[in-house]
N, CA, C and O atoms as a DFTB+ gen file, in Angstrom:
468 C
 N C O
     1  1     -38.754      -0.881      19.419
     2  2     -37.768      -1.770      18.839
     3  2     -37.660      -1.566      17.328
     4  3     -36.667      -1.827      16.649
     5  1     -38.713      -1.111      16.937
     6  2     -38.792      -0.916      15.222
     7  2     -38.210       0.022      14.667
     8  3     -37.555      -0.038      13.626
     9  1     -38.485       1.258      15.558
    10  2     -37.978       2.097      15.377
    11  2     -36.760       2.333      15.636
    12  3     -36.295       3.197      14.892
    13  1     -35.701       1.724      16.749
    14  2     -34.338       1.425      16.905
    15  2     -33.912       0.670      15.220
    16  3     -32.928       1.181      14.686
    17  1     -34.434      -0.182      14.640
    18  2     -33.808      -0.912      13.881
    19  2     -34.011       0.030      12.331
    20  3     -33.232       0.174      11.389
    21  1     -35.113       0.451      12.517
    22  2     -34.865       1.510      11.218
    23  2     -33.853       2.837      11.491
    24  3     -33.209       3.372      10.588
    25  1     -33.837       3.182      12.631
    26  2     -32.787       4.854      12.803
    27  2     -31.278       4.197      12.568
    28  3     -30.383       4.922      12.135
    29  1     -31.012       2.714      12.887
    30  2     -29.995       2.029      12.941
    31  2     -29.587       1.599      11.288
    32  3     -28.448       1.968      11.000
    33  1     -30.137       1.067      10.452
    34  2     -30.315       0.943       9.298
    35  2     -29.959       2.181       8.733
    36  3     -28.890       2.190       8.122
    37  1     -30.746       3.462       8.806
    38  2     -30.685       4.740       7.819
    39  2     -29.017       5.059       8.538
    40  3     -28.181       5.438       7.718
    41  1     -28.742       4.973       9.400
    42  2     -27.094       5.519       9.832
    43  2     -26.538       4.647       9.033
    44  3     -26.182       5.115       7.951
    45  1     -26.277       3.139       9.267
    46  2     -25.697       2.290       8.586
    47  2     -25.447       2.586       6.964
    48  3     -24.330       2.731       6.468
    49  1     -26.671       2.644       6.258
    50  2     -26.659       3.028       4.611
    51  2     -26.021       4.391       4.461
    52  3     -25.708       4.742       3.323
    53  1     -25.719       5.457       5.814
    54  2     -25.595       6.659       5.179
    55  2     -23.944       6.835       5.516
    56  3     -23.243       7.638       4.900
    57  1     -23.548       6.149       6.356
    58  2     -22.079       5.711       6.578
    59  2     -21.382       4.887       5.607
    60  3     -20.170       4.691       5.515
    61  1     -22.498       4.354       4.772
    62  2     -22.072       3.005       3.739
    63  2     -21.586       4.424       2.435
    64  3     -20.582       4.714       1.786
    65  1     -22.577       4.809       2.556
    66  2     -22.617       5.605       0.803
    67  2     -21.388       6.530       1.051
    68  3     -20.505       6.391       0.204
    69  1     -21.114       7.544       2.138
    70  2     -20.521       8.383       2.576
    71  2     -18.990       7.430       2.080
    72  3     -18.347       7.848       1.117
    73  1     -18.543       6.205       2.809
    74  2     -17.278       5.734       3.006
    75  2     -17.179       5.448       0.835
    76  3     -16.108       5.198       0.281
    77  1     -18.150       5.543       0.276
    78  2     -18.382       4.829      -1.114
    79  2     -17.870       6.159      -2.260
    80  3     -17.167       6.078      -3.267
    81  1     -18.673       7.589      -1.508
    82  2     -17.874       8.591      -2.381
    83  2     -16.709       8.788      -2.361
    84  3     -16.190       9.154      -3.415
    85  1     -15.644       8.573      -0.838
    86  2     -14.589       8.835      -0.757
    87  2     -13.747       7.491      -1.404
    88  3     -12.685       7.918      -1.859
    89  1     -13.833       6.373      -1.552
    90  2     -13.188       5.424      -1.958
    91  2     -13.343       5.307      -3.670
    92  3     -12.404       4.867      -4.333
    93  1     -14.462       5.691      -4.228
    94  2     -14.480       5.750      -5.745
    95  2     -14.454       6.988      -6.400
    96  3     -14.880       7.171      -7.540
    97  1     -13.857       7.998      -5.540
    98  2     -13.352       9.723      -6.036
    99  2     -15.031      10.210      -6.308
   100  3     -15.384       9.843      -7.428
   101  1     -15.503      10.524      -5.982
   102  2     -16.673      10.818      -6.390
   103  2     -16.589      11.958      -5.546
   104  3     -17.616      12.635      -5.580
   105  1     -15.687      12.390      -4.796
   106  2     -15.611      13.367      -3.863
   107  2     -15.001      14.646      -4.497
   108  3     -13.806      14.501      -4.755
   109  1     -15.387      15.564      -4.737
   110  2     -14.612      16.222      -5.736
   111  2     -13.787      17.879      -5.287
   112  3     -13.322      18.871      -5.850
   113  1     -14.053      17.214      -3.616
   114  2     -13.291      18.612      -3.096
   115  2     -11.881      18.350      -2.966
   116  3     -10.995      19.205      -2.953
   117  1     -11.680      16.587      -2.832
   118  2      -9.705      16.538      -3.177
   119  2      -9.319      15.635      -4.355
   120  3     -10.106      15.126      -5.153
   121  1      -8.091      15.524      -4.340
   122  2      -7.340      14.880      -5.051
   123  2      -6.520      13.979      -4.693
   124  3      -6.076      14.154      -3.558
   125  1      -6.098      12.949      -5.311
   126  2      -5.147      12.201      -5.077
   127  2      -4.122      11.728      -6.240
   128  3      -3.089      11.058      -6.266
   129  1      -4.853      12.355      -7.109
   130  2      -3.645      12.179      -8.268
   131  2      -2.514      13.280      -7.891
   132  3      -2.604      14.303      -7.212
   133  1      -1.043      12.505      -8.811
   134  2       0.289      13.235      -8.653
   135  2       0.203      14.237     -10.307
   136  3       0.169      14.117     -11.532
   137  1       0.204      15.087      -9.339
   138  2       0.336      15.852     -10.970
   139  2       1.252      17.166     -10.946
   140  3       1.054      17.844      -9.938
   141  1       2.445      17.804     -12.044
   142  2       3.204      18.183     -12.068
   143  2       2.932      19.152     -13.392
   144  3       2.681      18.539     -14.429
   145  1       2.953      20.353     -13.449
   146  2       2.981      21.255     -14.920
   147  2       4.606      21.602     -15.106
   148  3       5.340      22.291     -14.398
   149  1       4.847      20.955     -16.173
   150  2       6.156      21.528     -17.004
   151  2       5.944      21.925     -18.127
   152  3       5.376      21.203     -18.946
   153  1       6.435      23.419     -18.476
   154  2       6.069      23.555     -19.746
   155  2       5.248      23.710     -20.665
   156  3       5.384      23.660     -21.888
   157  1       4.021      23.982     -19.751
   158  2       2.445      24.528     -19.590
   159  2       1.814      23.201     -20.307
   160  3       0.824      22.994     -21.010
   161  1       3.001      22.314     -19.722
   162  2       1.881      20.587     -20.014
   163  2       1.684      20.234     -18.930
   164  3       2.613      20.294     -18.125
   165  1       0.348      19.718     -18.510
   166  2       0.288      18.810     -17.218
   167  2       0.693      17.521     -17.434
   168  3       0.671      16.998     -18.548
   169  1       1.177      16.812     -16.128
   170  2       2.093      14.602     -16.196
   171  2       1.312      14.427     -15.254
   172  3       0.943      15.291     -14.459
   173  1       1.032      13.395     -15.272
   174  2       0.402      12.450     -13.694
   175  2       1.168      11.673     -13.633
   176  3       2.013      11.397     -14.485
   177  1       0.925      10.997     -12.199
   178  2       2.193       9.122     -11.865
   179  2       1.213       8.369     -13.324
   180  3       0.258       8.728     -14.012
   181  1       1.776       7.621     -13.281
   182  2       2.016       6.551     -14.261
   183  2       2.311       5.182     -13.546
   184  3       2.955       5.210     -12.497
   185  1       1.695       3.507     -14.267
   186  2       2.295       2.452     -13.804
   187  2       3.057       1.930     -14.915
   188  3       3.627       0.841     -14.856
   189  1       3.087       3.057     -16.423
   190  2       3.693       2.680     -17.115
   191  2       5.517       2.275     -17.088
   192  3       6.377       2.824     -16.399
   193  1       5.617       1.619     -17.665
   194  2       7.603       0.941     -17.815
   195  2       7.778       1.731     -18.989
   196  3       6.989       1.919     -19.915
   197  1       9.290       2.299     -18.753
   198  2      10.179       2.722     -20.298
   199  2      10.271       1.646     -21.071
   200  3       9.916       0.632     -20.470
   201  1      10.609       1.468     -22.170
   202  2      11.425       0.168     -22.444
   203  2      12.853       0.574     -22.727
   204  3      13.287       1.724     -22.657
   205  1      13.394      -0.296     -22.988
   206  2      15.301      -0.909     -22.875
   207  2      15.045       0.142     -23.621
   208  3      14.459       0.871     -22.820
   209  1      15.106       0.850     -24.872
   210  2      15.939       1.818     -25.732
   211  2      15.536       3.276     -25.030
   212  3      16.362       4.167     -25.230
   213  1      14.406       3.617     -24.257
   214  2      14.663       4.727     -23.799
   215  2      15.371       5.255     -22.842
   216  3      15.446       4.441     -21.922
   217  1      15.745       5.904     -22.686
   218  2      16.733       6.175     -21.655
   219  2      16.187       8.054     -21.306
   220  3      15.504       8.659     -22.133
   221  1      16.664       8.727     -19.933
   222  2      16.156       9.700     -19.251
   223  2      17.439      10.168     -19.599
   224  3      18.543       9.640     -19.464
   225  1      16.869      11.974     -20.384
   226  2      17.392      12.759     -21.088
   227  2      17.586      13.750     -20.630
   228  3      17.025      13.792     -19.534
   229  1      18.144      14.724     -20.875
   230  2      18.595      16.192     -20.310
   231  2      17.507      16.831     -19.128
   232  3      16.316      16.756     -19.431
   233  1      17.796      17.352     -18.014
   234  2      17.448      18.237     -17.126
   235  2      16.711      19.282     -17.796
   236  3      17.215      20.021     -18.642
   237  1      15.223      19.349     -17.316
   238  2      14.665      20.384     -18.125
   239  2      13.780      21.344     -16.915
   240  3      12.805      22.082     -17.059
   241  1      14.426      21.050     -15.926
   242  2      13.722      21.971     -14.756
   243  2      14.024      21.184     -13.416
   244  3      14.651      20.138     -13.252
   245  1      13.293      22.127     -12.376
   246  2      13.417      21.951     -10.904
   247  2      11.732      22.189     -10.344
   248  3      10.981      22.904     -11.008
   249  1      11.354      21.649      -9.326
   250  2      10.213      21.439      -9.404
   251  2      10.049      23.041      -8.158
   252  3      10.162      22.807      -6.955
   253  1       9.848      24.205      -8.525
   254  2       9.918      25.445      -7.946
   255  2       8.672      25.911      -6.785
   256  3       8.648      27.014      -6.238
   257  1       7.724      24.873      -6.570
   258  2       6.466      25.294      -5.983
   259  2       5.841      24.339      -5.825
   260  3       5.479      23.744      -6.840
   261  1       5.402      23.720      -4.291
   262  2       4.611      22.848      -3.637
   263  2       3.126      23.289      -3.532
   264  3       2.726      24.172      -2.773
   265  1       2.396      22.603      -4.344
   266  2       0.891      23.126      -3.927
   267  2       0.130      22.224      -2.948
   268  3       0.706      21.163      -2.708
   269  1      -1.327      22.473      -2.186
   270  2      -1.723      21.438      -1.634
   271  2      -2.114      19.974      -2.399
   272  3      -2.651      19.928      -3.505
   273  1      -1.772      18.893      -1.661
   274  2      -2.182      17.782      -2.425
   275  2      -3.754      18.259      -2.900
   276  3      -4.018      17.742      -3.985
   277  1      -4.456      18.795      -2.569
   278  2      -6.034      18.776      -2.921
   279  2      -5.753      19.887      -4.072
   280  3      -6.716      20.270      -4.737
   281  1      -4.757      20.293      -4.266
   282  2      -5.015      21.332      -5.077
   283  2      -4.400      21.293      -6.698
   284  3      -3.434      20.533      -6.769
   285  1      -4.627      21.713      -7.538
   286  2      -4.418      21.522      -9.122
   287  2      -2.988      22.559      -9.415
   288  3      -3.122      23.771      -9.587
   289  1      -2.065      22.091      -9.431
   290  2      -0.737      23.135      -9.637
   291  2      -1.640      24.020     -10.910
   292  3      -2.634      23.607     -11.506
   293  1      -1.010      25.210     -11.074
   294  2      -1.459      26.215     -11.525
   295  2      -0.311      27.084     -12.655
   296  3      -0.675      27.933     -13.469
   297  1       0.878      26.698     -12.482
   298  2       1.897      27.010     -13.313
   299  2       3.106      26.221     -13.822
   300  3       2.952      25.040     -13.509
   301  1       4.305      26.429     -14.519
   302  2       4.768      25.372     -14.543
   303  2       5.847      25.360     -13.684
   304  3       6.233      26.499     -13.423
   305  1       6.636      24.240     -13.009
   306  2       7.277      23.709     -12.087
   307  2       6.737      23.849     -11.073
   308  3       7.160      24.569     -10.168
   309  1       5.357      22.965     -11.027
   310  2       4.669      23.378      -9.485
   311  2       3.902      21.724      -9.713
   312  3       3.323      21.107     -10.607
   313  1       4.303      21.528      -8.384
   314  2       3.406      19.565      -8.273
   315  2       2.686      20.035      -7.144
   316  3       2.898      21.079      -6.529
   317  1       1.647      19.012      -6.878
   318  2       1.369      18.843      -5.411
   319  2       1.444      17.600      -4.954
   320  3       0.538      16.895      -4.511
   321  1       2.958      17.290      -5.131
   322  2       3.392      15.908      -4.592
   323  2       5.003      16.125      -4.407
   324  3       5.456      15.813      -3.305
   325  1       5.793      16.571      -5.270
   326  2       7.042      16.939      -4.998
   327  2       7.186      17.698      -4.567
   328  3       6.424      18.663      -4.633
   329  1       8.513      17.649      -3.724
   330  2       8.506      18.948      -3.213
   331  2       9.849      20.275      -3.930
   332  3      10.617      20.082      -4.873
   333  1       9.773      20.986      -3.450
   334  2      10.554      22.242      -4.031
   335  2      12.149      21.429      -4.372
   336  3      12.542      20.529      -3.630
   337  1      12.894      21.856      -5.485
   338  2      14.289      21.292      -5.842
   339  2      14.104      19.773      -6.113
   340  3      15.138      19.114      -6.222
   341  1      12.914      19.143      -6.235
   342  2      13.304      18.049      -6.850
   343  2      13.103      18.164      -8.550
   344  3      12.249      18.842      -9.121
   345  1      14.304      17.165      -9.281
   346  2      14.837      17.417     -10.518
   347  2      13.551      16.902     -11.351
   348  3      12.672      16.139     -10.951
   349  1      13.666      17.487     -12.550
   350  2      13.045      17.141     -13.838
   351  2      13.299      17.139     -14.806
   352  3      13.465      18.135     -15.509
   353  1      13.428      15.723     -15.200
   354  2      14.142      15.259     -16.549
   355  2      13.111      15.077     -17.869
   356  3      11.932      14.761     -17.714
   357  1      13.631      15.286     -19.003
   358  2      13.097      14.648     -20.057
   359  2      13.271      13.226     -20.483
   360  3      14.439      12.891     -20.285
   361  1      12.601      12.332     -20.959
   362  2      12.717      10.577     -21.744
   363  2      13.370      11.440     -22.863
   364  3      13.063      12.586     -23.191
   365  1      14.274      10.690     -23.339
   366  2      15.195      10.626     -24.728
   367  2      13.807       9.596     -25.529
   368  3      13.204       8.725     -24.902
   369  1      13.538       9.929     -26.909
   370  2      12.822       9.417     -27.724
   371  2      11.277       9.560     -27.810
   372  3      10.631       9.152     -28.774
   373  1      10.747      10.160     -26.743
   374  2       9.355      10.496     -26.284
   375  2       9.264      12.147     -25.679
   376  3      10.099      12.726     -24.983
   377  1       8.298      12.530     -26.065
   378  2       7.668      14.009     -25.390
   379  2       6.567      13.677     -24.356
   380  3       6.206      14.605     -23.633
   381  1       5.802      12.070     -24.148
   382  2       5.191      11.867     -23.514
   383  2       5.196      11.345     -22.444
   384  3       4.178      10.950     -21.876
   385  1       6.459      11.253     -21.958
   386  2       6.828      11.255     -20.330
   387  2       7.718      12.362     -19.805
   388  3       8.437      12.961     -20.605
   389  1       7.723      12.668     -18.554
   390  2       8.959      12.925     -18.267
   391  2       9.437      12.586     -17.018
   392  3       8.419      12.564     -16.326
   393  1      10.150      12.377     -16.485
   394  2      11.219      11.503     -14.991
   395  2      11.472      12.745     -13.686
   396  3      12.257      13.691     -13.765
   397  1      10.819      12.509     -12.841
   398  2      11.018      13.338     -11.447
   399  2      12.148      12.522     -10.667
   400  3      11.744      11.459     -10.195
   401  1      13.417      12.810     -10.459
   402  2      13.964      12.586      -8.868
   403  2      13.601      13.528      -7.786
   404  3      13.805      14.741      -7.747
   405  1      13.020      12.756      -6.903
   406  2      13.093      13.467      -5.961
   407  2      14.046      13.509      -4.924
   408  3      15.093      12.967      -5.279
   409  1      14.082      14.052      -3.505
   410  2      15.122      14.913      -2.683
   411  2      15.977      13.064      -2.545
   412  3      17.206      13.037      -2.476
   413  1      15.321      11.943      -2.526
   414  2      15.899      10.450      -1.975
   415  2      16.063      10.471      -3.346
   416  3      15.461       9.481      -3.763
   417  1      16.698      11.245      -4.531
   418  2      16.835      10.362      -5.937
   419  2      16.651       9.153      -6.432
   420  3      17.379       8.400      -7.078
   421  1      15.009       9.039      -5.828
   422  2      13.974       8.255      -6.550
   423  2      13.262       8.324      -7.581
   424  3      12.313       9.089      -7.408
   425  1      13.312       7.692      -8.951
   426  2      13.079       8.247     -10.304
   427  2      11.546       7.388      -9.840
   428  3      11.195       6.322      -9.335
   429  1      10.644       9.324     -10.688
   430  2       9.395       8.593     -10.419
   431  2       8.972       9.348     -12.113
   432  3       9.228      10.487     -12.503
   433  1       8.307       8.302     -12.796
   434  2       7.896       8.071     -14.187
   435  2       6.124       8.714     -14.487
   436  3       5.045       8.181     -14.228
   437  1       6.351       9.648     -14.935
   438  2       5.242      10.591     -14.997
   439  2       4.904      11.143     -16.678
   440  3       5.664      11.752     -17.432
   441  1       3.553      10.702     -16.908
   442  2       2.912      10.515     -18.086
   443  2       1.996      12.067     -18.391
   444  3       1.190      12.551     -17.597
   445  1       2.352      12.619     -19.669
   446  2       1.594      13.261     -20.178
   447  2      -0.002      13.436     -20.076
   448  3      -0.560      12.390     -20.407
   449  1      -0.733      14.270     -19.780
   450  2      -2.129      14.430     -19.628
   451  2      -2.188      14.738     -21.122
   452  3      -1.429      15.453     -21.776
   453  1      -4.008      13.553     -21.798
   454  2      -4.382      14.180     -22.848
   455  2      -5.336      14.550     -22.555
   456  3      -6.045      14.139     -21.636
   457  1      -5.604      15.713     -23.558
   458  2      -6.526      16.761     -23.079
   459  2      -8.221      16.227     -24.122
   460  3      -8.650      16.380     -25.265
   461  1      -8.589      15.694     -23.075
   462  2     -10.073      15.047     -24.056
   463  2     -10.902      16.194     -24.838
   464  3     -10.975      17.343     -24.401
   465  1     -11.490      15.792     -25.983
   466  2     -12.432      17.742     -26.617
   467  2     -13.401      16.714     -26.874
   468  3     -14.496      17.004     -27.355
């Protein structure tokens, strides 16, 4: 019986920790961030808002190359979230966003990566 309740226990804690790397990224064979290279800058999603004076500025690409979501685009016009022909705009007044429609011309608001040293 003791031994049922300890082999039962060590599964339990090792199912616990296991479900704990995948829920706090600690897992580092995927990804789940949206990330997009334009312009040999990397954007991620964002929950940031424009405000009223900015407004979405000239067409500055097409998104040319779907990578795997687990995978880190590698050039520019390549996401691994959009897919091929969806548009890419520039923010009027900022270099630190820029605006994806995708194929449902759904504007999705995507923030500059800074590069930590």
């Amino acid at each position: 019986m003791k031994r049922t309740i300890s082999f039962l226990s060590v599964v339990y804690l090792t199912v616990l920790t296991a479900c704990n790397q995948v829920s706090t990224g600690t897992n580092t064979e995927s990804s789940s961030a949206i990330i997009i290279v334009v312009e040999n800058k990397k954007y991620n999603g964002t929950e940031d808002k424009l405000d009223q004076t900015q407004e979405i500025g000239d067409q500055i690409g097409t998104i040319e190359k779907k990578t795997k979501a687990t995978k880190m685009p590698a050039g520019n016009n390549q996401s691994n979230y959009f897919t091929v022909g969806s548009e890419i705009y520039s923010v009027e007044g900022t270099e630190d966003y820029i605006i994806v429609k995708d194929k449902d011309h759904k504007s999705h608001l995507m923030k500059k990566v800074v590069q930590k040293r």
